[in-house]
C-alpha positions in Angstrom: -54.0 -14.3 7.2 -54.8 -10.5 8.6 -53.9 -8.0 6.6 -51.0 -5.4 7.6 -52.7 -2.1 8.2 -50.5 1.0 7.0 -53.2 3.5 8.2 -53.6 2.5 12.1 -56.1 4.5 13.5 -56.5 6.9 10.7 -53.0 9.1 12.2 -52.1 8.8 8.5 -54.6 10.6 7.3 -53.7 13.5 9.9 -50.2 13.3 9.1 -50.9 13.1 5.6 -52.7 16.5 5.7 -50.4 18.3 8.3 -47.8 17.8 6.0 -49.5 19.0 2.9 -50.8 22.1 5.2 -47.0 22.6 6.2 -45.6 22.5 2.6 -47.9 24.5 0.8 -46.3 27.3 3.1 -42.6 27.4 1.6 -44.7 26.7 -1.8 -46.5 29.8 -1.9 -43.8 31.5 0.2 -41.1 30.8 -2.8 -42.8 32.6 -4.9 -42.1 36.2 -3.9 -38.3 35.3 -3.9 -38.2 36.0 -7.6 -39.4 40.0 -7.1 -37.5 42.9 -6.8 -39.2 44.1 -3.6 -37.9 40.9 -2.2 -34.5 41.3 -3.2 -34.5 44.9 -2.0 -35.9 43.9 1.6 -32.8 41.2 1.6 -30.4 44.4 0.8 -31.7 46.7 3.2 -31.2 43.7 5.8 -27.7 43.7 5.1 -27.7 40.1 3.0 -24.7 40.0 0.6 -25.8 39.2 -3.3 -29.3 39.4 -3.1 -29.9 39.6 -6.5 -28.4 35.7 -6.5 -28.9 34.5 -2.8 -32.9 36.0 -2.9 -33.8 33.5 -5.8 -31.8 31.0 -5.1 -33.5 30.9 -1.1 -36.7 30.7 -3.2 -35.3 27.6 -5.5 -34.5 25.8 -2.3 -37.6 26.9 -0.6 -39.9 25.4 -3.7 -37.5 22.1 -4.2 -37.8 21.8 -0.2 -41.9 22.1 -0.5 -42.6 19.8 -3.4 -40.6 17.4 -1.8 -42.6 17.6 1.3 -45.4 18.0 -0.2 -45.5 14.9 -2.4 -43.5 12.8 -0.1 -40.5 12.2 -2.5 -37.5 12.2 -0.9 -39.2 14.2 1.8 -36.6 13.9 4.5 -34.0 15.7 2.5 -37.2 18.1 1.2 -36.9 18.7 5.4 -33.3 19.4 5.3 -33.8 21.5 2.1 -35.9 23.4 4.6 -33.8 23.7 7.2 -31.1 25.0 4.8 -33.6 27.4 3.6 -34.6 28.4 7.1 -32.0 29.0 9.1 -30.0 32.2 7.4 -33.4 33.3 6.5 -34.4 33.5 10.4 -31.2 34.9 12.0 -30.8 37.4 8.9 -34.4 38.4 8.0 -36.1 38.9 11.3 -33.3 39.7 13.5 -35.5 41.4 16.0 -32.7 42.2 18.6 -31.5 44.7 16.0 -35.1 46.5 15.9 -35.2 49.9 17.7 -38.8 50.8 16.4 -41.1 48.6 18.9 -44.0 47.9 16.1 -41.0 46.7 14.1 -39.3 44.6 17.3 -42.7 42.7 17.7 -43.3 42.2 14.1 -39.6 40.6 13.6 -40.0 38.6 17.1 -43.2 37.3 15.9 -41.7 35.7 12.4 -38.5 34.6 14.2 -40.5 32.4 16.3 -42.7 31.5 13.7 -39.5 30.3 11.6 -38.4 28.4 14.8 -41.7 26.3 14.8 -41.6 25.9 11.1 -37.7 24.8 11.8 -39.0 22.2 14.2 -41.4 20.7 11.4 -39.0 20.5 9.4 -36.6 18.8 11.5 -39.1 16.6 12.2 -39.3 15.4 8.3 -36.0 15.4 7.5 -35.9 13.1 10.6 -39.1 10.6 10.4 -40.0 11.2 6.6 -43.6 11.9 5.3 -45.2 8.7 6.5 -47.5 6.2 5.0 -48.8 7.9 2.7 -46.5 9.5 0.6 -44.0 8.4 -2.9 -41.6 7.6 -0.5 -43.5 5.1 1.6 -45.2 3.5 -1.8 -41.5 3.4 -3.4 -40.5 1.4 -0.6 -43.6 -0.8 -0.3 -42.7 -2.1 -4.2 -39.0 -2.5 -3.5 -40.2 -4.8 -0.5 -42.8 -6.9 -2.8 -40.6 -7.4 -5.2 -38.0 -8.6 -2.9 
């Protein structure tokens, strides 16, 4: 009897690490949620409670990214993300608002930078992590034992 291969062709591996690459992102990312430099940025851009909305962006942003990350639960990790992203791209780098042209292409730049991080996300919260992730090995034991 052949044995079902999980890994065909080793895109496993590839997704594997383009998701890891793609988490560590809003991992490292969440951490400057929790400063007061942050917070301040997110006042001066006119964002109502910043002192609550900053962090909490940051809790979602971290919960989104672990999830990813490790594959658990990753397609609502992705919509975590997109929850996270979203506001964050229309309100943070709102570069139609810039009059300064350094500042224009700066905020242009990160806007579509958000969109292509948007689109990965989309894509997980859609198709999952893949085969090698909690989710796929959860699901592998509730088949077996079935």
């Amino acid at each position: 009897m052949p044995t079902r291969r999980i890994c065909g062709d080793n895109v496993c591996y590839l997704s594997f690490a383009s998701r890891q690459l793609f988490a560590v992102i809003f991992i490292i990312a969440s951490a400057g949620h929790f400063n007061s430099s942050t917070i301040e940025s997110a006042v001066q851009h006119g964002v109502p409670m910043a002192g609550l909305l900053v962090p909490l962006s940051g809790l979602i942003a971290l919960a989104g990214g672990l999830s990813v990350l490790f594959g658990f639960h990753a397609r609502l990790g992705g919509w975590l993300l997109v929850l996270f992203l979203v506001p964050v791209t229309v309100t943070m780098h709102n570069f139609w608002a810039m009059s300064d042209p350094v500042s224009f292409q700066i905020q242009l730049t990160l806007f579509i930078r958000n969109l292509l991080l948007l689109a990965g996300a989309l894509w997980i919260a859609c198709y999952g992590a893949g085969a090698l992730s909690l989710d796929a090995l959860m699901a592998r034991r509730v088949a077996e034992a079935a």
